[in-house]
C-alpha positions as CSV (number, residue, x, y, z in Angstrom):
1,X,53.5,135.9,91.7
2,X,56.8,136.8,93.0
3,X,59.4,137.7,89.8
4,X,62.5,135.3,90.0
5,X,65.8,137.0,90.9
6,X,68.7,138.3,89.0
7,X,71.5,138.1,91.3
8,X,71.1,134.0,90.5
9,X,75.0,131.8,90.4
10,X,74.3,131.0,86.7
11,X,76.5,132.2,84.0
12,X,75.4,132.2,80.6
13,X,77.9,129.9,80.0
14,X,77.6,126.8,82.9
15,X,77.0,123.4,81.7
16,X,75.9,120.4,83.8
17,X,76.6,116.9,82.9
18,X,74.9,113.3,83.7
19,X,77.8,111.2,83.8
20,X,75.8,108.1,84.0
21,X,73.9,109.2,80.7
22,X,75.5,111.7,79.0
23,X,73.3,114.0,79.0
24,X,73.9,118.0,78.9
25,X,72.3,121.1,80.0
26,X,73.7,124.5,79.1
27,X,72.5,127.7,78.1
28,X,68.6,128.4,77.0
29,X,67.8,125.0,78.3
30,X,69.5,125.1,81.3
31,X,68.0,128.1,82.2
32,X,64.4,127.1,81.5
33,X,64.6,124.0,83.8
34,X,66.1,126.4,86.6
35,X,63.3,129.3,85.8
36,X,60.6,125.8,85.5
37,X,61.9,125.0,88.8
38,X,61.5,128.8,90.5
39,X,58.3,129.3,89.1
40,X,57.2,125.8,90.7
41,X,58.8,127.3,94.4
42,X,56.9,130.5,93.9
43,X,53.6,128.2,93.3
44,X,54.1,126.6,96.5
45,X,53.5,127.9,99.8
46,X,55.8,130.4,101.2
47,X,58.3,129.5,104.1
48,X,61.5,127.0,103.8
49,X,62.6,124.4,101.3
50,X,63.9,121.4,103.2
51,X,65.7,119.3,100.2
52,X,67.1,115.8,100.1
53,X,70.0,116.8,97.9
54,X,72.0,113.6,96.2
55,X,74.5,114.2,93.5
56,X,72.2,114.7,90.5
57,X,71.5,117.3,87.7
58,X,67.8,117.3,89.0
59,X,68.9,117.8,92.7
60,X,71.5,121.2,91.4
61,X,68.5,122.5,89.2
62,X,66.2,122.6,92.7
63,X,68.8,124.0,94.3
64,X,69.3,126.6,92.0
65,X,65.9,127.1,91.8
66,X,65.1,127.6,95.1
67,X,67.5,130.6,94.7
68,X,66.3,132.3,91.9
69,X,62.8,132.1,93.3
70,X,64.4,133.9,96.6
71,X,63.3,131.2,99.1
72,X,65.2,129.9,101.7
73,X,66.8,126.5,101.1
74,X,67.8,123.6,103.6
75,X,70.6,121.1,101.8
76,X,69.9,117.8,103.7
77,X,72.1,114.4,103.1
78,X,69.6,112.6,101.5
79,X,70.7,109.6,103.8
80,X,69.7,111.0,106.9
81,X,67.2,108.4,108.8
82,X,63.5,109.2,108.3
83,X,63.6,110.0,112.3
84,X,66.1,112.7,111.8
85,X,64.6,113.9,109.3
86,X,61.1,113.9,111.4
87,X,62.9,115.7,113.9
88,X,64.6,118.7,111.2
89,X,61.0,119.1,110.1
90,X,59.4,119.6,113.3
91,X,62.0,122.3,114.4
92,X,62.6,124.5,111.1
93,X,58.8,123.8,109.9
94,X,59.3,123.9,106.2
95,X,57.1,124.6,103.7
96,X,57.5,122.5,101.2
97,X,59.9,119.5,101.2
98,X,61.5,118.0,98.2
99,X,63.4,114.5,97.0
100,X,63.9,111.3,98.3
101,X,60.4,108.9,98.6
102,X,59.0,109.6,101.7
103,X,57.6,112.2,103.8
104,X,57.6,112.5,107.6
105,X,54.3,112.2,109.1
106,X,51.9,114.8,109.2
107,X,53.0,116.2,105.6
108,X,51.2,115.0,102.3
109,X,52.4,115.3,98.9
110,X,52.4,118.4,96.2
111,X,51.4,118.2,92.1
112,X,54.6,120.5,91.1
113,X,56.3,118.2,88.1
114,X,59.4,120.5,87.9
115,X,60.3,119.7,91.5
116,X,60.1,115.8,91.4
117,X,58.3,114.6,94.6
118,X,57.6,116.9,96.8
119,X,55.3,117.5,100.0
120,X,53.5,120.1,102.1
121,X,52.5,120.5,105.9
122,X,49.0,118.9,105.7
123,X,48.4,122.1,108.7
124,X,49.8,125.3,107.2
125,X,53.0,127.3,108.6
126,X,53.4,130.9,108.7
127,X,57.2,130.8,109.6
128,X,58.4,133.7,109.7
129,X,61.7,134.4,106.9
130,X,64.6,136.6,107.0
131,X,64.4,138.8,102.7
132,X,68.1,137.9,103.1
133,X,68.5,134.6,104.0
134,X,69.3,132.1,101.6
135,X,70.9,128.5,102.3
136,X,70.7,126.5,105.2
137,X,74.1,124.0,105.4
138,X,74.3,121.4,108.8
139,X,77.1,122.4,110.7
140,X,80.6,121.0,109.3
141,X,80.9,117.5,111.3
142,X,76.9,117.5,112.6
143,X,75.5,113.9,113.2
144,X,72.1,113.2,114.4
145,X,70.1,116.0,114.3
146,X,72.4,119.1,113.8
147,X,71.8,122.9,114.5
148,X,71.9,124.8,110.7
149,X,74.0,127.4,109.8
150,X,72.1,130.4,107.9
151,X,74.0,131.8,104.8
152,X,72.3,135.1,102.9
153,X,72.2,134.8,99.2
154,X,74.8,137.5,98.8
155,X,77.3,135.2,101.1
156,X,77.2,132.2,98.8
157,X,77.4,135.1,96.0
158,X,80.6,136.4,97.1
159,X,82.3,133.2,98.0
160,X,81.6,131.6,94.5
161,X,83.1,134.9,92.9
162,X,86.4,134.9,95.2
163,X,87.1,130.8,95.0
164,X,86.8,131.3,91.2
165,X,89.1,134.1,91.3
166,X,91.1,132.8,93.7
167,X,92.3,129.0,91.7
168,X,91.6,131.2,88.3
169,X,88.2,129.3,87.2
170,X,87.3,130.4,83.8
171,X,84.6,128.6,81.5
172,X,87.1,126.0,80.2
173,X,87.4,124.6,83.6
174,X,85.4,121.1,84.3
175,X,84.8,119.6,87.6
176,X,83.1,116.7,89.4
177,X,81.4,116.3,92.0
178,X,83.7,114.2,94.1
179,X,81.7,115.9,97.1
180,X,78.2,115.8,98.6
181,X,76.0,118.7,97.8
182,X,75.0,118.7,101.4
183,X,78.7,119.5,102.3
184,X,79.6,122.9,102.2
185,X,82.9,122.3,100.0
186,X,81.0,120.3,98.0
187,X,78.6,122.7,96.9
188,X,81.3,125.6,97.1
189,X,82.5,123.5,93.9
190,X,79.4,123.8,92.1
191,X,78.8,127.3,92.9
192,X,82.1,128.1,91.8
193,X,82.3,126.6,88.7
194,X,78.4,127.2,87.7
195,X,79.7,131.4,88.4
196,X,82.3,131.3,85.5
197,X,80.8,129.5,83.1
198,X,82.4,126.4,83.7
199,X,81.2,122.3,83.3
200,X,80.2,120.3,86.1
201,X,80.3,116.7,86.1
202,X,77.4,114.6,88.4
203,X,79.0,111.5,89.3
204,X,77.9,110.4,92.2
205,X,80.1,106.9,92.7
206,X,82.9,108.5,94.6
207,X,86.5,108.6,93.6
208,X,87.2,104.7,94.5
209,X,84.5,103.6,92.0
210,X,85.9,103.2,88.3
211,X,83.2,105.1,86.5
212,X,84.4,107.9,88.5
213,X,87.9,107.5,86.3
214,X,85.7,106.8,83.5
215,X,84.1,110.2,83.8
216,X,87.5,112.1,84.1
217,X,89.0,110.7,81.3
218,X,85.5,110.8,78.8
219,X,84.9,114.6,79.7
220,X,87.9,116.2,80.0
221,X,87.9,116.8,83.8
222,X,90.4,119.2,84.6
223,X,90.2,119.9,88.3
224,X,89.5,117.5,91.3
225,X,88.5,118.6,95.1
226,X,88.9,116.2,97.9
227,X,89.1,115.9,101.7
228,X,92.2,114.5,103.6
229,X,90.6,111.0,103.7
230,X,90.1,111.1,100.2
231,X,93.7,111.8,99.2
232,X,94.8,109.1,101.5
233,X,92.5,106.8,99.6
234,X,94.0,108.6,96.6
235,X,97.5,107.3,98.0
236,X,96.1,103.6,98.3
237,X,94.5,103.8,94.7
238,X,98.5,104.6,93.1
239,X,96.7,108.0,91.6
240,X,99.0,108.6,88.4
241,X,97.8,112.4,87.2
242,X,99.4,110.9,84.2
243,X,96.8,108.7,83.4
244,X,94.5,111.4,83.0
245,X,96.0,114.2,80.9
246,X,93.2,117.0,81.1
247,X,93.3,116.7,84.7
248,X,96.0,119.5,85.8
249,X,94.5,120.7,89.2
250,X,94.0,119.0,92.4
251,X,92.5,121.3,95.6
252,X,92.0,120.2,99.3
253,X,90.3,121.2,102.1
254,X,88.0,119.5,104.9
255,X,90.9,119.7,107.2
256,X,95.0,119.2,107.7
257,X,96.4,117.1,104.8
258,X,99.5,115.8,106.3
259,X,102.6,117.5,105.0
260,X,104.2,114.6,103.5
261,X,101.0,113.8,101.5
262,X,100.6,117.9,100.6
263,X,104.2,117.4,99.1
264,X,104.1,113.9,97.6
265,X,100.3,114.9,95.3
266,X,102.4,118.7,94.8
267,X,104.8,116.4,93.2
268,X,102.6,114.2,91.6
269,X,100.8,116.8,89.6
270,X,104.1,119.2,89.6
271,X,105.4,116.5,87.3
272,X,102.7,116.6,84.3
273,X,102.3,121.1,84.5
274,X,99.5,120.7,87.1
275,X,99.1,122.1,90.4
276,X,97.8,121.5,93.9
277,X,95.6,123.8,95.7
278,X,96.0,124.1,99.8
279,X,92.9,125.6,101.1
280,X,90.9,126.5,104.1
281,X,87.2,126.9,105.1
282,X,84.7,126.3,107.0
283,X,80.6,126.3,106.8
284,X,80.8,129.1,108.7
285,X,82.1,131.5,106.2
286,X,80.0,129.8,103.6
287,X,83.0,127.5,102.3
288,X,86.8,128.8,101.8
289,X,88.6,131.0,102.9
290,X,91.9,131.2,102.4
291,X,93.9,129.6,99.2
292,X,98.0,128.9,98.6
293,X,98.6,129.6,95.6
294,X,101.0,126.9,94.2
295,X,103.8,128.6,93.9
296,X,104.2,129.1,97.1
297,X,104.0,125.3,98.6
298,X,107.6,124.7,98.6
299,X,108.3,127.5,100.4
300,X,105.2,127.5,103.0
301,X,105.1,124.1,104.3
302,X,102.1,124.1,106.6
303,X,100.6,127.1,105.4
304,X,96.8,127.4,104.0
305,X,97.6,130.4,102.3
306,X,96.3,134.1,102.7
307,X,92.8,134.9,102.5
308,X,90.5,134.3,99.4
309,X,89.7,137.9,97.7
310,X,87.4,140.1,99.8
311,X,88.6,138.3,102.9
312,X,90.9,139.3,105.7
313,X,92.3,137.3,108.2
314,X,93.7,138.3,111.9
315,X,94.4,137.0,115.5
316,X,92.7,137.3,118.4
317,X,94.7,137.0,121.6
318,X,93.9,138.2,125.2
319,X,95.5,141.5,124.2
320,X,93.2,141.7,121.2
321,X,93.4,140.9,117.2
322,X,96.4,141.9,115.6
323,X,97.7,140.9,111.9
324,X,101.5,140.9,113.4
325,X,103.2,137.7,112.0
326,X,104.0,134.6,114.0
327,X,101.9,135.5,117.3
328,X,99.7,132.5,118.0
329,X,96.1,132.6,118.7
330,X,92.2,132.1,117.6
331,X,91.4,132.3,113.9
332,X,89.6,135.3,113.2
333,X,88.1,136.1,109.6
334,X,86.1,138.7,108.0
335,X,84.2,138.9,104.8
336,X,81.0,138.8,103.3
337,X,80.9,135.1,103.1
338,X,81.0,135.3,106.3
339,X,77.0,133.0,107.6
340,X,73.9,135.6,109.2
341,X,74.3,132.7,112.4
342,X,73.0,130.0,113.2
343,X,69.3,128.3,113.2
344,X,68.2,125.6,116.1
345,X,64.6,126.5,115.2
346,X,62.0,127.8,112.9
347,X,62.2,130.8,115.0
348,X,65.7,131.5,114.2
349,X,65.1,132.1,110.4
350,X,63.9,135.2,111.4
351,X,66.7,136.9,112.6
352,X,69.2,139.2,111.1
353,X,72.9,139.2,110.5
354,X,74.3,138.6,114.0
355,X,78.0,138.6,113.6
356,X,78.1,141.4,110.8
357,X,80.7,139.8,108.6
358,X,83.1,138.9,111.5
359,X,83.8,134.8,112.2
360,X,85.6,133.6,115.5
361,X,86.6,130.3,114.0
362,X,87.1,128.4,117.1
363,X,90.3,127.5,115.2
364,X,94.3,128.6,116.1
365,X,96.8,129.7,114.1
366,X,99.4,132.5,113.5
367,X,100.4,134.5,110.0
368,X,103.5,134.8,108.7
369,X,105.5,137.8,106.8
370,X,102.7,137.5,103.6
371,X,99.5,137.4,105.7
372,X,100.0,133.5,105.1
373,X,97.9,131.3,107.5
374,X,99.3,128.3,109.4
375,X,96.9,126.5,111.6
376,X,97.7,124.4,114.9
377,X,94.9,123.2,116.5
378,X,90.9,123.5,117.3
379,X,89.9,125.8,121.0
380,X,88.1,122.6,122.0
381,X,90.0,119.3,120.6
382,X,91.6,119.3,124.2
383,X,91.7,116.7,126.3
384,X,92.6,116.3,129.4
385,X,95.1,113.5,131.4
386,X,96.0,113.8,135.5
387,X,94.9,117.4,135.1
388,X,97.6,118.4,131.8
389,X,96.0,120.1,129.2
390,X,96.6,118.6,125.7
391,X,96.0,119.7,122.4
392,X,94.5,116.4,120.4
393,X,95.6,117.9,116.7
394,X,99.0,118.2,118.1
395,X,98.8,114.7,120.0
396,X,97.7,113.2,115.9
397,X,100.5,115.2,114.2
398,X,103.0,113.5,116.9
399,X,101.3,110.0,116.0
400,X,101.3,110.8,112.3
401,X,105.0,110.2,112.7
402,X,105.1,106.4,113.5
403,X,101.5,105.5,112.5
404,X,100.4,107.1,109.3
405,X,96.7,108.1,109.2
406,X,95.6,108.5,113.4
407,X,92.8,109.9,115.1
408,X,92.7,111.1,118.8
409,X,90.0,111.4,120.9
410,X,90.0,112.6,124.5
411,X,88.4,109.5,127.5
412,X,88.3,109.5,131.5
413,X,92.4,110.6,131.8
414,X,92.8,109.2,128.6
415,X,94.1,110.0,125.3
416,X,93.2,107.2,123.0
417,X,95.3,107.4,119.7
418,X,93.1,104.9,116.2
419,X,95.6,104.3,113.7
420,X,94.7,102.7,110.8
421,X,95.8,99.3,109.9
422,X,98.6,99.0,113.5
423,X,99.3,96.0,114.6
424,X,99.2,95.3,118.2
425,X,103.1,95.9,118.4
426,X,103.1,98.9,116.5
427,X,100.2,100.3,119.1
428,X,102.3,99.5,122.4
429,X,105.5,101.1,120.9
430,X,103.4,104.0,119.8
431,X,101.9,104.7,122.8
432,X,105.1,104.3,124.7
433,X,106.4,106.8,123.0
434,X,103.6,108.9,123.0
435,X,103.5,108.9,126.6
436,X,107.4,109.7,126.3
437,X,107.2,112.4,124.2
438,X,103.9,114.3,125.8
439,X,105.8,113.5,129.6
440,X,102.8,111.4,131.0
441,X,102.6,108.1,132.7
442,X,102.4,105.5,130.2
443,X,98.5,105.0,131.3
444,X,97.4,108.1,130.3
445,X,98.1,107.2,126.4
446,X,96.6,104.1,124.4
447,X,96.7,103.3,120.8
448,X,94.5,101.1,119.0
449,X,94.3,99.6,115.2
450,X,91.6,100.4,113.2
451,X,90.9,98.8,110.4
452,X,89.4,102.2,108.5
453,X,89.2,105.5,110.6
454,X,85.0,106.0,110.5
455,X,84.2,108.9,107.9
456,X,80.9,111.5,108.1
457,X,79.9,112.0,104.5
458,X,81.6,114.7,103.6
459,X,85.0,113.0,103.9
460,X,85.7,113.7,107.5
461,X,87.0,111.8,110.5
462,X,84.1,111.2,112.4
463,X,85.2,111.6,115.9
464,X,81.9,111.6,117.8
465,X,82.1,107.5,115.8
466,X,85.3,107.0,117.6
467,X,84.4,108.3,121.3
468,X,81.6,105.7,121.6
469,X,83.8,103.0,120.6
470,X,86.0,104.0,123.6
């Protein structure tokens, strides 16, 4: 049998708690339930893991495992339907698949107690794996079925290493998990934490639910990570950092916080000695990649910060990439966080590092005088009305204005603005001035209320929600 790696994310020191029960793991014994659960992947036939991953102790000590014992590891939400997952399973062909209670057909179940329940192909698979590949995240924003991004082991390494670095994680440092495990900035907080030693927190009610604040408060949570969405539900809860004196540090990413909710939580925590965190990732680059430090928010409205240590960012315009400050163009980052590509198939897990470190994020953006990053908009949130070209990030931050929290989404001619909680007058004077403000006839813009913008589970807007209710 197969010896268990060394290069694993656990430090001596890590500690993961049960909130619900209390109950700890640390040190000897956390390490024996990870090695118990390696040893119990290297029993099993070789090929992928495909895991229903909750927020649980058990479901981080798989996870973990799974790397240690050097096999390849598929984080699913562990509410996908049966038929998606029917579908993942027929195109990446794992070997083994573990949690949840059911199976998809043609797969029967597996006596390894350290994994929980778990099941095999009832015919064998000789897929074929990459030595360097490692984790297997859906696509930031995938419904349905999604296409996987492949991360090697020494990607989700490095990231952990430069997040802690870059927000100054030590062992003393506890977090929760007010992310899924699935999500790439949700497990980015694990990783990071479990790297320096520090406490992680399972609780897997989410931050509107009281034991959540129960949690915080009972064991000494110091940081919190949250999505846009989250902080705006954050705004509607009246979050007093006050009220929970070991919390000092807030961090966001998932997406644009609006700048007058960036400076009211930088206020928020400025006033008890805390701090606020602006960040920037994507799956893509295995989680973050670029951090402002605190200091700098007053100074940098808008900014995401430089990159995360071992990172570089430039801009790519026709004329090439340059690191000049303020010229305007596509996101361009380099690293070693940086994913091996993607997977569509079991045949895909084969290949080899295609991009070699180098990610076109899709996304634009321009540096400033400190290689600080300020992002505009997405290559492809454009829509299109009588033949003009618009930018739909720029058509929300325009909305933001008047409506609060907005969504746009490109229809036939259309720009169709959801803001959350309009009434019917606020939408026609919106979109009249919408259309005034982007010069189009007043058809080519409508707004509509919402009661709540739809949400994907890792926080974000889901737009693909939105275009089918147009």
């Amino acid at each position: 049998m197969a010896a268990l790696r060394a290069d694993t994310l656990l430090h001596p020191g890590a500690r993961l708690i049960d909130a619900a029960t209390g109950a700890g793991l640390a040190g000897a014994a956390l390490r024996a339930r990870v090695d118990e659960a390696a040893t119990a992947f290297l029993c099993a036939p070789t090929g992928l893991v495909m895991a229903r991953t909750p927020i649980s102790v058990d479901a981080a000590v798989r996870y973990l495992g799974a790397m240690a014992a050097g096999r390849p590891i598929a984080l699913l939400d562990p509410a996908l339907p049966a038929a998606t997952v029917h579908d993942l399973a027929a195109r990446y062909e794992p070997a083994i698949l573990v949690g949840g209670s059911t199976a998809p057909e043609g797969y029967r179940p597996v006596d390894l107690p350290a994994l929980g329940p778990a099941w095999t192909p009832e015919r064998a698979v000789e897929t074929e794996m990459h030595p360097d590949l490692g984790l297997l995240l859906a696509t930031s924003g995938s419904t349905g079925s999604p296409k996987l991004v492949r991360l090697a082991r020494t990607a989700v390494l490095a990231n952990a290493r430069s997040i802690a670095a870059a927000l100054g994680i030590d062992g003393d440092e506890v977090a929760p998990t007010s992310l899924p495990l699935f999500y790439s900035y949700g497990l980015s907080v694990l990783n990071s934490h479990l790297v320096a030693g520090a406490t992680v927190v399972f609780e897997s009610g989410g931050i509107v639910e009281r034991p959540f604040w129960a949690a915080v408060d009972e064991h000494g949570i110091t940081s919190l990570a949250a999505v846009p969405a989250q902080y705006a539900m954050l705004r509607r809860l009246r979050f007093d950092p006050a009220r929970h004196p070991t919390l000092r540090t807030l961090t966001q990413a998932g997406g644009r916080l609006r700048a007058e909710l960036v400076a009211e939580f930088a206020g928020r925590m400025d006033s008890v000695g805390g701090r606020l965190h602006v960040m920037y990732g994507q799956t893509e680059a295995t989680a973050r990649m670029t951090a402002l430090p605190p200091g700098l928010l007053a100074g940098k409205p808008g900014s995401v910060g430089p990159a995360v240590p071992d990172g570089r960012i430039s801009i790519r315009t026709d004329g090439g990439e340059t690191t000049t400050p303020q010229v305007s163009g596509e996101v361009v980052y380099r690293g070693p966080n940086v994913m091996m590509g993607y997977a569509e198939s079991a045949a895909d897990l084969a290949r080899g590092d295609d991009l070699g470190g180098v990610l076109a994020t899709g996304d634009l953006g321009h540096l400033d005088d400190d290689a600080c990053l300020y992002l505009t908009g997405r290559l492809k949130r454009i829509g299109k009305v009588f033949g003009t070209r618009l930018n739909l990030d720029d058509v929300e931050r325009m909305a933001m204005d008047g409506l609060g929290t907005v969504a746009a989404v490109g229809a036939d001619d259309r720009v169709i603005v959801w803001a959350e909680g309009a009434t019917a007058a606020a939408c026609t004077s919106a979109a009249s001035a919408l259309a005034g403000e982007l010069r189009l006839h007043h058809s080519g813009v409508e707004v509509r209320g919402i009661d709540r913008l739809p949400l994907l589970p890792n926080g974000k807007v889901d737009y693909r929600a939105l275009e089918v209710l147009t």
